[in-house]
SEGULUM-106348 format. One record per residue (C-alpha): residue number from 1; residue in three letters; x, y, z. Coordinates in pm, 1 decimal, padded with zeros to 6 digits. Layout:
<atoms>
<num: NUM&residuo: ALA&east: X&north: Y&up: Z>
...
</atoms>
This chain:
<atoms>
<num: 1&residuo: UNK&east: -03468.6&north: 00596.3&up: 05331.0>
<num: 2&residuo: UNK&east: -03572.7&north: 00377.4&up: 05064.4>
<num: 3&residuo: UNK&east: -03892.4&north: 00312.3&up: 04902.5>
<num: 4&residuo: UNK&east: -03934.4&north: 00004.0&up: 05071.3>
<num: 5&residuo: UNK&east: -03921.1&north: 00129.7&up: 05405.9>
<num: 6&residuo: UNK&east: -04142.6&north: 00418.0&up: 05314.4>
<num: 7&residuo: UNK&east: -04411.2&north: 00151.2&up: 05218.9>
<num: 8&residuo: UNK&east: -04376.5&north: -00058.1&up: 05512.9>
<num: 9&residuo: UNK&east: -04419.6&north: 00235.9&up: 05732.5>
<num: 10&residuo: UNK&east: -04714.1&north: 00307.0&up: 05550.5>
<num: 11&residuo: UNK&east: -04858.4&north: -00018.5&up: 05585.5>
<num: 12&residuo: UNK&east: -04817.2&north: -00029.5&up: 05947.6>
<num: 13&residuo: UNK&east: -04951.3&north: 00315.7&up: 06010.3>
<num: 14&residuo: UNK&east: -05277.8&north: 00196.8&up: 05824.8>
<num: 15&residuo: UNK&east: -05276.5&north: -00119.9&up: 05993.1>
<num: 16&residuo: UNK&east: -05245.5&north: 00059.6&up: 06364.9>
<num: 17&residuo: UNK&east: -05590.8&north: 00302.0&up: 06201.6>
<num: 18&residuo: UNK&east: -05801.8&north: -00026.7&up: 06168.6>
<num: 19&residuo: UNK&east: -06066.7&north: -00079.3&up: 06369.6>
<num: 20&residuo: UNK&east: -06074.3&north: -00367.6&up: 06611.1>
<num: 21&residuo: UNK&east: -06158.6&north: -00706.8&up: 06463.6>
<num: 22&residuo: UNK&east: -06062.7&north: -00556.7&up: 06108.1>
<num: 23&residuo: UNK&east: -05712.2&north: -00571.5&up: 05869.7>
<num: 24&residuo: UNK&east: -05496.8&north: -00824.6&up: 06093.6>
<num: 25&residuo: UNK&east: -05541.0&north: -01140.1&up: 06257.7>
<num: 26&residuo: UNK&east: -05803.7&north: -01338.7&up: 06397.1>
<num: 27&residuo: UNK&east: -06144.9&north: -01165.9&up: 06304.4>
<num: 28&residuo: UNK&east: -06278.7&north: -01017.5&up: 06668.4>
<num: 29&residuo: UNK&east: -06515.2&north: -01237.2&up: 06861.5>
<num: 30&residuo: UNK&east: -06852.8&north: -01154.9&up: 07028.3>
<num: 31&residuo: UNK&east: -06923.4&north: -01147.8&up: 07404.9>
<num: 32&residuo: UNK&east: -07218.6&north: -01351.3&up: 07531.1>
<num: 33&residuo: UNK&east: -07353.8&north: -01045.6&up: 07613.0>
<num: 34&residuo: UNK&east: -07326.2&north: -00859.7&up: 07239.0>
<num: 35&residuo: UNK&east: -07508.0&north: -01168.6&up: 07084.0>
<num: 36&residuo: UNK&east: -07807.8&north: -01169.8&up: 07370.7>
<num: 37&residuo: UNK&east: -07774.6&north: -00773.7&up: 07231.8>
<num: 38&residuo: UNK&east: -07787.1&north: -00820.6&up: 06851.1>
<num: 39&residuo: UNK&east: -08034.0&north: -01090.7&up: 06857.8>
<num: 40&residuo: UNK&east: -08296.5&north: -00903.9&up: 07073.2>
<num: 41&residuo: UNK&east: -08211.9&north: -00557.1&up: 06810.4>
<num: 42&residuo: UNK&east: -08272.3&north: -00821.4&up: 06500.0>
<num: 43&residuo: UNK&east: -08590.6&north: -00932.9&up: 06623.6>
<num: 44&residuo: UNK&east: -08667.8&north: -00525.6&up: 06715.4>
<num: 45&residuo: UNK&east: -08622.0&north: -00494.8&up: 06326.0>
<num: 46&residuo: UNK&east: -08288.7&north: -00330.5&up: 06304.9>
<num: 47&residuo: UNK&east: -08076.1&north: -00410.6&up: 06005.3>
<num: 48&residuo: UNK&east: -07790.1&north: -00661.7&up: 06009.5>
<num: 49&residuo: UNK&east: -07538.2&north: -00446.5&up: 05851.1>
<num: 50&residuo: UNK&east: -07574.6&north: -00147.1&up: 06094.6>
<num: 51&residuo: UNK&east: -07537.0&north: -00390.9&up: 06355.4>
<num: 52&residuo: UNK&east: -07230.1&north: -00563.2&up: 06194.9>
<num: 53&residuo: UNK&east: -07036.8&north: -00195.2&up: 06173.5>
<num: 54&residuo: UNK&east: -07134.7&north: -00090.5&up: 06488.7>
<num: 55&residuo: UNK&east: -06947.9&north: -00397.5&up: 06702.2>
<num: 56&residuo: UNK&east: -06716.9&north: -00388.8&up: 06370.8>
<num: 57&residuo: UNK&east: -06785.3&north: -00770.6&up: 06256.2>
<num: 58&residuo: UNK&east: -06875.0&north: -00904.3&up: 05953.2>
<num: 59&residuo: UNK&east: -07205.5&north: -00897.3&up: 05804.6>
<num: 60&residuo: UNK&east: -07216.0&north: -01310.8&up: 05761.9>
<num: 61&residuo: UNK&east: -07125.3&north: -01299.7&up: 06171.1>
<num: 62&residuo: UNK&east: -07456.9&north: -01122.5&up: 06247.0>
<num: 63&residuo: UNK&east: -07652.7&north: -01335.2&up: 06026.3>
<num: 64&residuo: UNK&east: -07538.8&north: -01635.5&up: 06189.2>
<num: 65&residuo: UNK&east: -07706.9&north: -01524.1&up: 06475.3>
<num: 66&residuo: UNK&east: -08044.6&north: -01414.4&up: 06319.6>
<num: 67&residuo: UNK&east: -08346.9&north: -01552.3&up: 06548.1>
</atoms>
């Protein structure tokens, strides 16, 4: 083996680790269902952050959606 393969195998082994929505691809998507969710738990006071690594999203996804 050489070191190249080594670090490709690597890569793919972190990239299989990531959670959905994170480290390849199109960023993941809400339901219709998750927004109705995170919009009623913003206006209950929770913070956006939690929210955003809970349904693994970014942080500027669950602001969009502040009431």
């Amino acid at each position: 083996m050489n070191a190249a393969t080594d670090g490709q195998r690597d890569w793919a082994r972190r990239q299989d680790a990531a959670q959905p929505g994170e480290g390849r691809g199109r960023p993941r998507r809400l339901t219709p269902r998750e927004r109705d969710d995170i919009v009623r738990r913003l206006r209950e006071g929770e913070r956006a952050q939690d929210l955003a690594r809970e349904y693994g999203v970014s942080l500027s996804l669950i602001q969009q959606h502040r009431p």
